[in-house]
C-alpha positions as CSV (number, residue, x, y, z in Angstrom):
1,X,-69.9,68.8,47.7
2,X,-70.0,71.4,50.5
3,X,-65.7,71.3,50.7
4,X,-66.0,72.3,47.0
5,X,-68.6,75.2,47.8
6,X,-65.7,76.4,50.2
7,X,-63.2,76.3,47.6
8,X,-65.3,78.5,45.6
9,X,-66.1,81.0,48.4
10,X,-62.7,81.3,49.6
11,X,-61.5,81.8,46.0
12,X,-64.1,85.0,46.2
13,X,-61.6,86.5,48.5
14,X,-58.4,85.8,46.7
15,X,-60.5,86.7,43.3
16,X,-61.3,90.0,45.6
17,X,-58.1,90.7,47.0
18,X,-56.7,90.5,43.4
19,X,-58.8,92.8,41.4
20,X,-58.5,95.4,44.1
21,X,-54.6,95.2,43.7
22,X,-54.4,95.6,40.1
23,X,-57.1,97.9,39.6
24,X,-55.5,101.0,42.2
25,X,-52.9,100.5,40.3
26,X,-54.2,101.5,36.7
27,X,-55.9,104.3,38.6
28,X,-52.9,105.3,40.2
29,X,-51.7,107.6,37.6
30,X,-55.8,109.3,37.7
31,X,-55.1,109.4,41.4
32,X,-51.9,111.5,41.2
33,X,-53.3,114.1,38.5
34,X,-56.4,114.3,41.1
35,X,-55.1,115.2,43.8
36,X,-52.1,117.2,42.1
37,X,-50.2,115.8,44.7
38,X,-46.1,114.4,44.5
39,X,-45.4,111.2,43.2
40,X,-43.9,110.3,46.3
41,X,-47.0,111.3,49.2
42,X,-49.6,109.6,46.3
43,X,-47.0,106.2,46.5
44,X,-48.3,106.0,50.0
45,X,-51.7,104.6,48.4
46,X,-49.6,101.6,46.9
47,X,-47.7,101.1,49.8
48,X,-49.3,101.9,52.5
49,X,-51.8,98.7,51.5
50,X,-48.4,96.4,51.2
51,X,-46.9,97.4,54.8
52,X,-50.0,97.4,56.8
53,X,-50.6,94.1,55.1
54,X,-46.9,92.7,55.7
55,X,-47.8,93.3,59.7
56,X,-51.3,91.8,59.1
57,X,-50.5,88.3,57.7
58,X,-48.6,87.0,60.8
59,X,-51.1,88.4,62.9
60,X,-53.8,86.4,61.0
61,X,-51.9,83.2,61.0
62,X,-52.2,83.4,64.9
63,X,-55.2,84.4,65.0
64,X,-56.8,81.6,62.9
65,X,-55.3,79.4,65.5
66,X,-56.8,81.6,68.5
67,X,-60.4,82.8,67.0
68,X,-61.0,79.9,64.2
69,X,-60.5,80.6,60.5
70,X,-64.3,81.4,60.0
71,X,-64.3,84.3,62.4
72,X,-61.1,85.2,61.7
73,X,-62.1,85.4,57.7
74,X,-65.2,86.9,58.3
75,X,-63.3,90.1,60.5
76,X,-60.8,91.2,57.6
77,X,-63.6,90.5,54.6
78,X,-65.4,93.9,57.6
79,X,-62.5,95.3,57.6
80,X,-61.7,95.3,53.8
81,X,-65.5,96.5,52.9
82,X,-65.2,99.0,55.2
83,X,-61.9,100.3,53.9
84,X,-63.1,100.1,50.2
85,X,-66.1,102.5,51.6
86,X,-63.9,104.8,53.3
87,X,-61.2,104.8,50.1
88,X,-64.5,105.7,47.7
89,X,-65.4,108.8,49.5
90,X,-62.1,110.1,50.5
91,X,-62.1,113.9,49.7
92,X,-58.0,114.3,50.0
93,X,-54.9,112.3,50.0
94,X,-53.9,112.0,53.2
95,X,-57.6,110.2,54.4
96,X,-57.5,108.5,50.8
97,X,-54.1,107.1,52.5
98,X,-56.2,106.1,55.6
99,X,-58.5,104.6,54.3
100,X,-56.3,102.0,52.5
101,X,-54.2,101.7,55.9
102,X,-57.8,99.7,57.0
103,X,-58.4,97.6,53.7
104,X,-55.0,96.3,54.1
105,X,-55.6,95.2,57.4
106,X,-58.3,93.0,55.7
107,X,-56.2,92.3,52.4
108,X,-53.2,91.2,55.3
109,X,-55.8,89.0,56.8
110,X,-57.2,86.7,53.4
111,X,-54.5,85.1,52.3
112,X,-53.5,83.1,56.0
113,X,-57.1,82.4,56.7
114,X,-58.3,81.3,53.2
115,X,-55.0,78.9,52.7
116,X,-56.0,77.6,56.4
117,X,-59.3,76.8,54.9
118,X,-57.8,75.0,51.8
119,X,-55.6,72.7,53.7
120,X,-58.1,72.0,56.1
121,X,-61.0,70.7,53.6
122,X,-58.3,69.0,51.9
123,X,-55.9,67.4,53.5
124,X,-55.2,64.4,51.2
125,X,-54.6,66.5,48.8
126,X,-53.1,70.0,50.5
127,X,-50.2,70.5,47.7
128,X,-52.5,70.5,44.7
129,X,-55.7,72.1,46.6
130,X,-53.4,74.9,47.6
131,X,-51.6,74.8,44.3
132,X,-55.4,75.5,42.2
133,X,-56.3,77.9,45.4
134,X,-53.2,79.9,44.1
135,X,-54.1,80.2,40.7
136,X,-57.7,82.0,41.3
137,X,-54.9,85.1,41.9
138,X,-53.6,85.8,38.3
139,X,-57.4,85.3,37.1
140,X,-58.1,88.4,39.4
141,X,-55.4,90.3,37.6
142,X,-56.8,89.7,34.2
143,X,-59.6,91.4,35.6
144,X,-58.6,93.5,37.6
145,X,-56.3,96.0,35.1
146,X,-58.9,95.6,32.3
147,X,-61.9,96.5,34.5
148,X,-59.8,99.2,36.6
149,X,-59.3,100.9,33.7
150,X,-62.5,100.8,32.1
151,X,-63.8,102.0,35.4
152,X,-61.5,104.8,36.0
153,X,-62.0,105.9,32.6
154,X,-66.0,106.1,32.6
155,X,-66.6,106.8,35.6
156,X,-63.7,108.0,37.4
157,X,-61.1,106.4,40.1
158,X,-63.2,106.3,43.2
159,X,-65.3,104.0,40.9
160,X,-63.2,100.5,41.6
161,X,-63.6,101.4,45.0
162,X,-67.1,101.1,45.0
163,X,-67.0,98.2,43.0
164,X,-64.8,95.9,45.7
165,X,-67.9,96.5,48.4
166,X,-70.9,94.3,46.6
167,X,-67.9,91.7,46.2
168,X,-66.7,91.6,49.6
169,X,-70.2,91.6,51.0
170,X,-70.9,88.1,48.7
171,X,-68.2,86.8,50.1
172,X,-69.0,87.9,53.7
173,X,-72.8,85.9,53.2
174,X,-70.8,82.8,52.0
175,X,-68.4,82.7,54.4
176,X,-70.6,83.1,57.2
177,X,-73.1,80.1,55.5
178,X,-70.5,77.7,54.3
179,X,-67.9,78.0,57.3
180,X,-67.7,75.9,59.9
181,X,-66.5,77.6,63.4
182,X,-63.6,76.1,63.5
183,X,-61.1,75.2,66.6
184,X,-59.5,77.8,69.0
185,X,-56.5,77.7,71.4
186,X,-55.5,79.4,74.3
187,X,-52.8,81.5,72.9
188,X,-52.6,85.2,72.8
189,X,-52.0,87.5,69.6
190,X,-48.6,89.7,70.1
191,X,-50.1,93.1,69.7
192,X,-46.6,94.8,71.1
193,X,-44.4,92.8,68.7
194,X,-47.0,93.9,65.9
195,X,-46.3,97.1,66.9
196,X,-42.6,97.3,67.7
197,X,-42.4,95.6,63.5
198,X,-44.8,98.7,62.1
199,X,-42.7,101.1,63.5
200,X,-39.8,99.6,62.5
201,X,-41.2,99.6,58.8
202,X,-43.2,102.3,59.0
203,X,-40.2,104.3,60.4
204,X,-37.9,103.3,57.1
205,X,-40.5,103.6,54.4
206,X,-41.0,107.5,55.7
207,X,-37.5,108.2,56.1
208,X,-37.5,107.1,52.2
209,X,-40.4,109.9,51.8
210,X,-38.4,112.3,53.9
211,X,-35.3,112.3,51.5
212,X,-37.7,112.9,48.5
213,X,-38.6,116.5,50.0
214,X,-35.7,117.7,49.0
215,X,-31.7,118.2,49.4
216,X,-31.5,120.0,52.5
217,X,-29.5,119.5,56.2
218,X,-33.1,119.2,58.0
219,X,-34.2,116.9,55.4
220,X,-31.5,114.5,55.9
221,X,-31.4,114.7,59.6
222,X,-34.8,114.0,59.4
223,X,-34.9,111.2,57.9
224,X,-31.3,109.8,59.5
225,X,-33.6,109.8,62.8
226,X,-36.0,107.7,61.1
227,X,-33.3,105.0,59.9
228,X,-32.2,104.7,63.1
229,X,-35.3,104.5,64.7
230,X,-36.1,101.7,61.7
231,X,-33.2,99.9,63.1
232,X,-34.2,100.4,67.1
233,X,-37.4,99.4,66.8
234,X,-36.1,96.0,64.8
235,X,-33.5,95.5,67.6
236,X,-36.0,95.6,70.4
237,X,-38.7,94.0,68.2
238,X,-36.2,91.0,67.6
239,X,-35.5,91.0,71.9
240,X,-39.4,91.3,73.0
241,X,-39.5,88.6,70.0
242,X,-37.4,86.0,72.2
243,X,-39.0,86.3,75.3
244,X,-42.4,86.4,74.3
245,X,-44.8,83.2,75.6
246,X,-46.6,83.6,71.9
247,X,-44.3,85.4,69.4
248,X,-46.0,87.3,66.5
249,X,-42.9,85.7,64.4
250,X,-41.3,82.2,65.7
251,X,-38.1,83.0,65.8
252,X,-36.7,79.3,65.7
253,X,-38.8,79.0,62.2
254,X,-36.8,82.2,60.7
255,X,-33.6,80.7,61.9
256,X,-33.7,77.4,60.1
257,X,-32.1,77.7,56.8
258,X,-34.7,76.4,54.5
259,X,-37.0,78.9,56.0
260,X,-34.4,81.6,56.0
261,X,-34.0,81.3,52.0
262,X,-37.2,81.0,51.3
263,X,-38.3,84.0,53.3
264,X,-35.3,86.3,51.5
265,X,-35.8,84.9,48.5
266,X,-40.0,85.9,49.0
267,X,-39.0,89.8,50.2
268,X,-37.1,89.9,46.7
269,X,-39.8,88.3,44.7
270,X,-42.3,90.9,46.4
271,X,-40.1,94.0,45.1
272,X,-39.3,92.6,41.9
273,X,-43.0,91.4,41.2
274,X,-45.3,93.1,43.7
275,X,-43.7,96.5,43.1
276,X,-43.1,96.5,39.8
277,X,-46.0,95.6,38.5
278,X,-47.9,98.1,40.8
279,X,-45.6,101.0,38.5
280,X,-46.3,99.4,35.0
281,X,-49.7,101.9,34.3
282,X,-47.5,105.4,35.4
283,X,-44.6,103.5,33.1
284,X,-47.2,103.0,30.3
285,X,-48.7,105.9,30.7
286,X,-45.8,108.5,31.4
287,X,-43.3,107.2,28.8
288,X,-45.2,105.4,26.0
289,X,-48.3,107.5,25.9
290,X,-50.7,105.1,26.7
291,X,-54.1,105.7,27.5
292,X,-55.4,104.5,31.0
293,X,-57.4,101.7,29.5
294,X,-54.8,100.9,27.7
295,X,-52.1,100.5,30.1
296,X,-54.8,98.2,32.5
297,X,-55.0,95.9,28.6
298,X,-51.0,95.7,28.4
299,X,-51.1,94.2,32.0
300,X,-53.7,91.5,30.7
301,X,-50.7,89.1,28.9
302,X,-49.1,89.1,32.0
303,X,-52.3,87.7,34.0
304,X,-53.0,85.8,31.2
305,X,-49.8,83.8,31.7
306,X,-49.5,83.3,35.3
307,X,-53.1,81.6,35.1
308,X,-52.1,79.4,32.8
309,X,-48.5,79.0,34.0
310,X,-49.6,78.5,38.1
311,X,-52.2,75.9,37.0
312,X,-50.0,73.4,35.0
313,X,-47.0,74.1,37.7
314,X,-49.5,73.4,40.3
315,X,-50.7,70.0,39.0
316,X,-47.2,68.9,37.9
317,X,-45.3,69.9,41.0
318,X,-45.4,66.4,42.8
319,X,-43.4,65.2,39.7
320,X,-41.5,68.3,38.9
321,X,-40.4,69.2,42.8
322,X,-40.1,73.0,43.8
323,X,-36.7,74.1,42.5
324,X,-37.0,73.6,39.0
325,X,-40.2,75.8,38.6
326,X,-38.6,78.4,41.0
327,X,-35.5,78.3,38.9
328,X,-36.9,78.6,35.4
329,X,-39.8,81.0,37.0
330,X,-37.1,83.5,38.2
331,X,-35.0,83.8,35.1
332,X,-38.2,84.5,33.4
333,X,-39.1,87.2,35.8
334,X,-35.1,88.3,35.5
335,X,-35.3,88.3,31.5
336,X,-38.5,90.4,31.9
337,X,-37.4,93.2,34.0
338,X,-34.6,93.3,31.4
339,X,-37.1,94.0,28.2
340,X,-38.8,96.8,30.4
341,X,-35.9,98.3,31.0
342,X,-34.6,98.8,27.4
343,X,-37.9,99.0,25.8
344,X,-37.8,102.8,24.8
345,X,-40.6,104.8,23.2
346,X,-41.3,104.2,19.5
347,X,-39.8,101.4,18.3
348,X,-36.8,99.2,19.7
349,X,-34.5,96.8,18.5
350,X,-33.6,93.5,19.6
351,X,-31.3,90.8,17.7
352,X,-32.3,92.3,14.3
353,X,-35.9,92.6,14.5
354,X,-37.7,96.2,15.6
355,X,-40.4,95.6,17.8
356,X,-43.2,98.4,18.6
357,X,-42.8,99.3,22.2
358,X,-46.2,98.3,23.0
359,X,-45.2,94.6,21.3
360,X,-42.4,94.4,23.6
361,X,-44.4,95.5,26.6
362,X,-46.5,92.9,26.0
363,X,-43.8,90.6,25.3
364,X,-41.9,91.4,28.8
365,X,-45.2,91.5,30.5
366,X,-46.4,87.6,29.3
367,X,-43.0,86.7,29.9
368,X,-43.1,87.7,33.8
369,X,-46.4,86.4,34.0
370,X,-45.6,83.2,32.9
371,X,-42.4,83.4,35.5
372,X,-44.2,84.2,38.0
373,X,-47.0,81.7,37.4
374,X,-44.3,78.8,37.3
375,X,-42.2,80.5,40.2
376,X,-45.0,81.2,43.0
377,X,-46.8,77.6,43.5
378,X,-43.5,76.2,44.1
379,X,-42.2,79.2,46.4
380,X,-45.6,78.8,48.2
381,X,-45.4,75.2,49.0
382,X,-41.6,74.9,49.2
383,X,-41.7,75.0,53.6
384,X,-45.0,74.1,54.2
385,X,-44.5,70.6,54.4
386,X,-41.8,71.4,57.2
387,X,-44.4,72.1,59.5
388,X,-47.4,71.1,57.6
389,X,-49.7,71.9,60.8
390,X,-49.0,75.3,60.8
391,X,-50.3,75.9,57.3
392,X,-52.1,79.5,58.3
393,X,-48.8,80.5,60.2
394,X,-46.0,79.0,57.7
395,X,-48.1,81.4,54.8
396,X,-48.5,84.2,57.2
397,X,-44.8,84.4,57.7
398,X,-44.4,84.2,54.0
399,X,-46.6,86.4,53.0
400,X,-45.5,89.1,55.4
401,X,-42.0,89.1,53.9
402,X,-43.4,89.1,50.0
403,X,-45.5,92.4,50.9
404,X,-42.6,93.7,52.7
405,X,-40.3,93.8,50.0
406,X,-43.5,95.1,48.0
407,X,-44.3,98.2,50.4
408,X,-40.0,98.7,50.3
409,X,-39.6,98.0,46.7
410,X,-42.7,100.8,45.7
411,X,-41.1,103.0,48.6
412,X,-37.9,103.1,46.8
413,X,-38.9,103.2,43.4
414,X,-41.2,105.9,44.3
415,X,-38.4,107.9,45.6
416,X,-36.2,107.0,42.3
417,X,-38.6,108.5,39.8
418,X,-38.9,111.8,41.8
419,X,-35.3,112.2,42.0
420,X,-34.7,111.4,37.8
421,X,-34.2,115.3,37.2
422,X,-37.5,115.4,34.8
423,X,-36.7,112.8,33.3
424,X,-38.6,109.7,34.5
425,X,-37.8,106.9,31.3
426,X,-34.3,106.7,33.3
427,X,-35.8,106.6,36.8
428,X,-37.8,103.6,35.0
429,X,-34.7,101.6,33.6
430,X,-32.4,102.3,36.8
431,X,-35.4,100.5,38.6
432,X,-36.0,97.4,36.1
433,X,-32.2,97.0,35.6
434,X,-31.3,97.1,39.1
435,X,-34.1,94.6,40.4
436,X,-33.3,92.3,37.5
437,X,-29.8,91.9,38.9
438,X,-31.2,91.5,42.5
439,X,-33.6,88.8,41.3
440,X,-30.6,87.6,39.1
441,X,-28.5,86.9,42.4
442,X,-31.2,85.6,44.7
443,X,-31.8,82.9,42.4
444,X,-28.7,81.4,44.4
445,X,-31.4,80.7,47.6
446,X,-33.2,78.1,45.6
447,X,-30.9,75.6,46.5
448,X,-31.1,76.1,50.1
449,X,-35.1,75.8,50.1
450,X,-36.7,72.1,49.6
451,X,-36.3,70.1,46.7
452,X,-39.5,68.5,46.6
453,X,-42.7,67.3,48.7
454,X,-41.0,63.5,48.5
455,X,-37.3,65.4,49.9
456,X,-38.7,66.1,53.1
457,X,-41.2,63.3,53.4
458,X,-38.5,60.8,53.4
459,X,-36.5,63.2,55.9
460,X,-39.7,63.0,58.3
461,X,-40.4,59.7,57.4
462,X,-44.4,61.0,56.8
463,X,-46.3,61.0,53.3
464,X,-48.9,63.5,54.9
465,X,-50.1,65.6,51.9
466,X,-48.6,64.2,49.0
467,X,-51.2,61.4,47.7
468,X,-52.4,62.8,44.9
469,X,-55.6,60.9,46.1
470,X,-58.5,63.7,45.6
471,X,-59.4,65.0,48.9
C-alpha cells in the first residue's frame, strides 16, 4: 500500500507542475495588458520558466544520485513555493521575470526526481508505472487552462500564483512523510558546465530579444555578440564537458545514435508542443476574440485527449512498441499545427463543410492532444531501457532538451509576432506552418530510436522491466 501512497504524492507534483504551466499561460495575455509591456520582454515569463528548467533537469538527475530522491524532491517542491510566492507579489515585469527564473529551478527539478521515485517503487513493472505516472500530466492541463482562467478573470493574474503555494506545501508534507531517504554516491554536481550551458542559452534567447528592439546597426551588433557568445560558451561547455570527472551531460550517452534521435527529435517536440501551446490563449484571444475564460476552455479538448490518449498508449505499449505511437502521435501533432494555421476568424472552410473557428480550434486542439498523448509515453520510454539504471539521469537529459526547444521555440515565436507589421493572424500562421513542416521532417528520427522494450531486451539479453507482473 505505502508504494501506491507514493504514486499518489509524486503525481501531486507532476499534477502541480502542470496546472502551473497551463494556467500562466491563459494569464499571459492579462499579464501583457498589466504591465503594458512588449510582447517580446513579457515572453520572458514563458520562457524564462522553460530555459532555467532545461539547465535544471540534468542537474536534478545527478543530484538524485548524489543527495537521494527524497531530499532532492523535497529542495525544488522549496524552491517552486518560494518562486510561486515571489511571482504573486511581483510589482513589475522584470522581478515578475525573477521570480519565475526560481520556480523553474523547482519545476526543472520534479520531473527527474518523481520518475526516479516511480521506477524505484516499481521495478517489475517500470514501463507501465512510468507510462500512468505520465498521464497525471494532461489531467493537470485540463485543469490548469480552465481554472487559470477562471482565476484570472475573478480575481486577477497574480491569483494562480497564489493558488500553486497551498499545493506545493501538500505535496512538501507528503513527500517528507512517505519518502524514504534514499541512497547517495560520492559524485559531485557540475556547477561550471551548468553554467557554461545557461550562458550558452541564455546568451541566444536574448540575442532573439535584442533583434526585436528594433532595425538598427547597434541592435544588430548587439545581438551578433550574443550569437557568438551562444556559440563560445557551447564550444567550451562541450570541452569542460569531456574532461570533467562527473559531467552535467554524459557525453558518450549524446553520442550514441538512438539517444542522439531521440534527444533531436524531443527539442522539436518541445517547440512544436511546449511552445505552441504556451501561445494558444494570446492566439485565441488576439485574433478570434475570445474571452480569457474562454480561451483557457478551448485548451480543455486538447488535455482532454492526451489523458485519455497517454493512458491507453501507456498500457498497450509492451504490445504496440515505441515507434508506432510516436509515428501516428506526430502526424497528429503535424495535421494539428496545420488547422491552426488556416483556421481564420469567422468561419473557415475545409473539404466542403464551413466550420466556426472556435469548432475548428477545438478540432486542432483535441487533435494535438490526442497526438501528443499517443506520442510522449513512447518518446519517454524509448532509451530508458538502454540504461535502465539511470532512470533519473536518462529523463533528465530528456527533459532538458524538450524545454529547450520550448524556451527557443516561445523565444522565436515571440520575436515573430512582434515583427508581423500589426498584423499578428500572419505572425500566427508563419509559426504553425513552419513548425508543422519541422515536426513533418523530424518524424524521420523515429526510426533511429528503439523499436520496442522486447528490441533491446533481446540485444542485452535482460527482461529487466518488461513483466507486466504488477510491481
Amino acid at each position: 500500500m505505502s508504494k501506491y501512497l507514493i504514486f499518489a504524492s509524486v503525481s501531486l507534483v507532476l499534477l502541480l507542475s502542470a496546472i502551473n504551466g497551463t494556467s500562466v499561460a491563459v494569464a499571459f495575455p492579462e499579464i501583457i495588458s498589466s504591465f503594458d509591456t512588449s510582447l517580446i520582454l513579457a515572453g520572458w515569463v514563458l520562457s524564462v520558466y522553460q530555459l532555467v528548467a532545461t539547465v535544471v533537469m540534468p542537474i536534478a538527475g545527478k543530484a538524485n544520485d548524489i543527495f537521494g530522491r527524497k531530499q532532492t524532491l523535497m529542495f525544488f517542491l522549496g524552491m517552486f513555493t518560494l518562486g510561486s510566492l515571489l511571482s504573486a507579489i511581483a510589482p513589475n515585469i522584470p522581478l515578475l521575470i525573477a521570480s519565475r527564473l526560481i520556480q523553474g529551478i523547482g519545476g526543472g527539478g520534479f520531473l527527474p526526481s518523481a520518475a526516479g521515485i516511480v521506477a524505484d517503487e516499481f521495478p517489475r513493472s517500470r514501463q507501465r508505472a512510468i507510462g500512468l505516472f505520465t498521464s497525471i500530466f494532461p489531467l493537470g492541463q485540463i485543469i490548469g487552462p480552465n481554472l487559470g482562467g477562471w482565476l484570472t478573470e475573478a480575481f486577477g493574474w497574480r491569483s494562480i500564483f497564489w493558488f500553486n503555494i497551498p499545493l506545493a506545501i501538500a505535496a512538501f508534507i507528503s513527500a517528507a512523510v512517505l519518502l524514504r531517504p534514499g541512497q547517495k554516491t560520492a559524485q559531485r554536481i557540475d556547477i561550471r558546465g551548468a553554467l557554461l550551458l545557461a550562458g550558452s542559452l541564455s546568451s541566444f534567447m536574448v540575442g532573439l530579444t535584442e533583434l526585436g528592439n528594433g532595425d538598427t546597426p547597434v541592435t544588430w551588433t548587439l545581438a551578433g555578440l550574443l550569437f557568438v557568445s551562444s556559440i563560445v560558451f557551447m564550444v567550451v561547455f562541450i570541452r569542460h564537458e569531456v574532461r570533467a570527472e562527473d559531467p552535467i551531460i554524459d557525453l558518450a550517452v549524446l553520442k550514441e545514435r538512438r539517444f542522439m534521435a531521440a534527444n533531436a527529435y524531443n527539442f522539436v517536440y518541445g517547440a512544436a508542443v511546449l511552445g505552441v501551446v504556451s501561445f494558444v490563449p494570446l492566439y485565441a484571444i488576439s485574433i478570434h476574440g475570445m474571452s480569457v475564460f474562454a480561451s483557457g476552455i478551448i485548451l480543455t479538448p486538447r488535455s482532454v485527449g492526451m489523458l485519455l490518449a497517454s493512458t491507453v498508449t501507456s498500457i498497450f505499449m509492451l504490445r504496440w512498441g515505441y515507434r508506432r505511437p510516436m509515428l501516428v502521435g506526430t502526424a497528429a501533432i503535424v495535421l494539428s499545427l496545420f488547422l491552426l494555421a488556416i483556421a481564420t476568424p469567422g468561419a473557415t472552410v475545409i473539404l466542403g463543410l464551413q466550420l466556426s473557428s472556435g469548432t475548428l480550434l477545438l478540432a486542432a486542439l483535441l487533435l494535438s492532444g490526442l497526438g501528443s498523448g499517443t506520442s510522449a509515453p513512447a518518446a519517454n520510454n524509448a532509451c530508458i531501457e538502454l540504461m535502465p539504471d539511470r532512470v533519473a539521469t536518462i529523463t533528465g537529459v530528456r527533459g532538458m532538451f524538450r524545454m529547450g526547444g520550448g524556451a527557443i521555440g516561445i523565444a522565436i515565436a515571440s520575436l515573430v509576432l512582434e515583427h508581423s507589421a500589426g498584423d499578428m493572424g500572419r505572425g500566427f500562421y508563419f509559426i504553425f506552418l513552419s513548425l508543422a513542416v519541422v515536426m513533418l521532417l523530424t518524424a524521420s528520427l523515429i526510426f533511429a530510436m528503439p523499436s520496442s522494450p522486447y528490441a533491446q531486451s533481446r540485444a542485452t539479453g535482460s527482461k529487466s522491466g518488461h513483466t507486466q507482473t504488477p510491481g
